[in-house]
N, C-alpha and C positions, 0 to 999 in steps of 0.2 A: 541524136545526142550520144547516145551508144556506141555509136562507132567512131563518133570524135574523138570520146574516153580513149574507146580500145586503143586508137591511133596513137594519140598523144605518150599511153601508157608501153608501149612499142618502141618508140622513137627515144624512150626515157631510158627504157633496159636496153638500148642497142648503143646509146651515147654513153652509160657504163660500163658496156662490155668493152667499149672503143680505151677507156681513160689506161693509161700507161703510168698515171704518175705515182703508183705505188708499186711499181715491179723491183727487184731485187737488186738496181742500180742503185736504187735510193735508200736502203737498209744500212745499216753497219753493226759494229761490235767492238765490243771492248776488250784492253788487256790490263792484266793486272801482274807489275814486276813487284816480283818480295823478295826483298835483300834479305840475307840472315848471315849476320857476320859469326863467324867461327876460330876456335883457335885449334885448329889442328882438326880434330871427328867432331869435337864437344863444343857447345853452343858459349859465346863470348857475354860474358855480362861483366857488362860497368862497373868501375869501383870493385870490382873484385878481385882479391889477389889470384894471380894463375900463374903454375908452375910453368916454367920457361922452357922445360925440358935441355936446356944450356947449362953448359959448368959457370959461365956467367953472362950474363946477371941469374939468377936463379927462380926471381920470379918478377913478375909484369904485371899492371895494371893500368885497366885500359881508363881513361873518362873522357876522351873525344875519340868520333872514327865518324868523321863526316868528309861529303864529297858532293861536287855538281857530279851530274850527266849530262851528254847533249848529245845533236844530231842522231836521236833514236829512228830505227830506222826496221824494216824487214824485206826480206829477201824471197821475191814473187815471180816464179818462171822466167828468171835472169835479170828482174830487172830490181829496184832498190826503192820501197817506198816510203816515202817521209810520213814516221808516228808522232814524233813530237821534239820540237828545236834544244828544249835546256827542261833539268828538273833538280832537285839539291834532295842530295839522299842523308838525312841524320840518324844517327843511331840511338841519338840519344833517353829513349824508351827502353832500351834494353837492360834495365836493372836490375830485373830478375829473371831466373832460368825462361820462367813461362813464356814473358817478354820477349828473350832472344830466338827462344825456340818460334815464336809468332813472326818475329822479325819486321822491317820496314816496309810498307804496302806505298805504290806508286804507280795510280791506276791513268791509264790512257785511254780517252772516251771519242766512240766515233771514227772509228777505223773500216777501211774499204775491208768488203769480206774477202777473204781467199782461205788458199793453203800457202803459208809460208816454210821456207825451211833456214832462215838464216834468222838470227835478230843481232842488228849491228848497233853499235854505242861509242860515244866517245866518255873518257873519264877526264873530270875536268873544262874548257872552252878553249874554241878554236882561237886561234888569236885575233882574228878580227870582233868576234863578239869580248874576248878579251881587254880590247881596246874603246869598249862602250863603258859608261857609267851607270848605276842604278838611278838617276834622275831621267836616263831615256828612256822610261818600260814604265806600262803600268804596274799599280802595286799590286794586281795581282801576281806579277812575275817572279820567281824568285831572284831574278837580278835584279831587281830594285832592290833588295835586302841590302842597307848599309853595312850593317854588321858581317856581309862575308866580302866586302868592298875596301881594298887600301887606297886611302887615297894620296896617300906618298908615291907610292909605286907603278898609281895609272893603273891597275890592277885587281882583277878579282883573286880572293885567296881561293884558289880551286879544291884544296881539301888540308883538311885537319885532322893531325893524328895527334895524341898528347895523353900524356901520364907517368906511371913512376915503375920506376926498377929495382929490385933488392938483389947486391952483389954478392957475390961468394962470400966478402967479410961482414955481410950483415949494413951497409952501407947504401942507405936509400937517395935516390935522386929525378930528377923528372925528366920527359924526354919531350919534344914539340918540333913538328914539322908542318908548317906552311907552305903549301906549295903553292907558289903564282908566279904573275908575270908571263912573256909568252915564250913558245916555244918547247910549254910543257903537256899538249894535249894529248891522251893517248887514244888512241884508234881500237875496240876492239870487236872481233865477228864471233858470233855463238852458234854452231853452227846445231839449230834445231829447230824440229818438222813440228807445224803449231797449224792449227786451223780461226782462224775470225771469223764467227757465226754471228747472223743474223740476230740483234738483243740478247745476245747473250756476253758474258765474261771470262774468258781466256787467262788462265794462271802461270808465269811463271818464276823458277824458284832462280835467283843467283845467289850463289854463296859468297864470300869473302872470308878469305884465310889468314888472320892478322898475323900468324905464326909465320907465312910466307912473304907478308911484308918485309919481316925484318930478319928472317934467319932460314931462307932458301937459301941451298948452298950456290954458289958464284955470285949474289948480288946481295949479300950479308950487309945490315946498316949495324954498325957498332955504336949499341945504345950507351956507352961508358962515355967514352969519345966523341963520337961524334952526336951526339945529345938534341942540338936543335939546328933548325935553319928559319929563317922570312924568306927565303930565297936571295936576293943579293942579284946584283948584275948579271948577266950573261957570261959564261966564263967563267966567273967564283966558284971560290970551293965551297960557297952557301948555295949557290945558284946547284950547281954540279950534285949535291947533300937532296934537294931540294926534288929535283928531276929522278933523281934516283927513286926516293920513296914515293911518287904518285906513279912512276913506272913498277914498283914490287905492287903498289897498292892496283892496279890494272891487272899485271899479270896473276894476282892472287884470288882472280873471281872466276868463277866456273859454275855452268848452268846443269839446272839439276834437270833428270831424266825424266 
């Protein structure tokens, strides 16, 4: 009977040394992207008047700065791996310094491990997700979300910028840019060396520069004038208003160090 034990007890440790189904294929890790929208060095909060650093309007105040993402992606010994399809980044927690300085948290669970050295993004939707409805997604998705969905337009609203300007004469007014419809998705690559470890959570920071939204120099949007768009048809000077600012609002993100 002893040596049927031993046996048995043998046959048990050798059939778990054999088991594979826990080796480092089957691990993963997570990341976690923090927006922290800025107006120039200094941390953007809501509802706040901020000086424009402009002869005019002379000061700005933000109370929307929202936007999808999609096709997240990172960049692994040449090749391009899918993190996550679409995510909707709001800001709207940013009411106080603390707030902005903490910024937007949009964590992505469940990632193959590696070393990356890219993270790619689009801002906005491609147009063929563009061309879906929030009734085809579950409601966990954020495209199910009515409220970022036109349904005039066939359209999701891809981002929201909105608030108020004070001119040189003292002269307050509001400004709103809707961007949708297709043909407005922006493409952009981050180029930075990131590890996905094994249960663990990966940080990274992107900033958004709402000062370069609208008043880098060659792609200047005239909050006086040119004040709002829905976007408009293809071709429009709403459409054209439109594409402009989800294009400053792409180009104005940069990943932190």
């Amino acid at each position: 009977m002893r040596t049927i034990i031993l046996l048995l007890l043998a046959i048990t440790m050798w059939s778990s040394s054999c088991d594979t189904s826990t080796t480092d294929e089957n691990l993963t890790g997570n990341l976690e992207i923090i927006f922290k929208a800025r107006y120039g060095s200094d941390p953007l909060v809501l509802f706040q008047q901020t000086a424009s650093g402009q002869s005019n309007p002379t000061s700005i105040l933000f109370k929307k700065l929202d936007f999808f993402i999609s096709d997240i992606k990172g960049g692994n010994a040449g090749t391009m791996v899918e993190f996550k399809d679409v995510g909707y980044i709001s800001m709207a927690n940013s009411i106080t310094p603390a707030a902005a300085e903490a910024g937007t948290s949009f964590t992505i669970n469940d990632l193959p491990l590696g070393n990356y050295t890219s993270l790619d993004m689009g801002i906005g939707l491609a147009d063929a997700v563009n061309s879906t409805t929030p009734g085809d997604y579950e409601s966990s998705s954020p495209l199910a979300l009515g409220g970022n969905y036109w349904a005039s337009w066939n359209s999701y609203i891809l981002c929201k910028l909105e608030g108020d300007i004070t001119q040189s004469n003292s002269t307050t007014s509001g400004f709103l840019y809707h961007s949708g419809v297709n043909g407005m998705h922006q493409l952009r690559s981050f180029a930075k060396t990131f590890d996905i470890n094994a249960g663990q959570t990966t940080t990274i920071t992107i900033y958004v520069d709402a000062k370069e939204v609208f008043f880098k120099t060659g792609s200047e949007i005239d909050l006086v004038i040119e004040n709002q768009t829905h976007s408009g048809t293809a071709g429009s000077s709403e459409y054209n208003l439109a594409k402009k600012a989800i294009e400053n609002l792409a180009n104005s993100m940069s990943i932190g160090s």
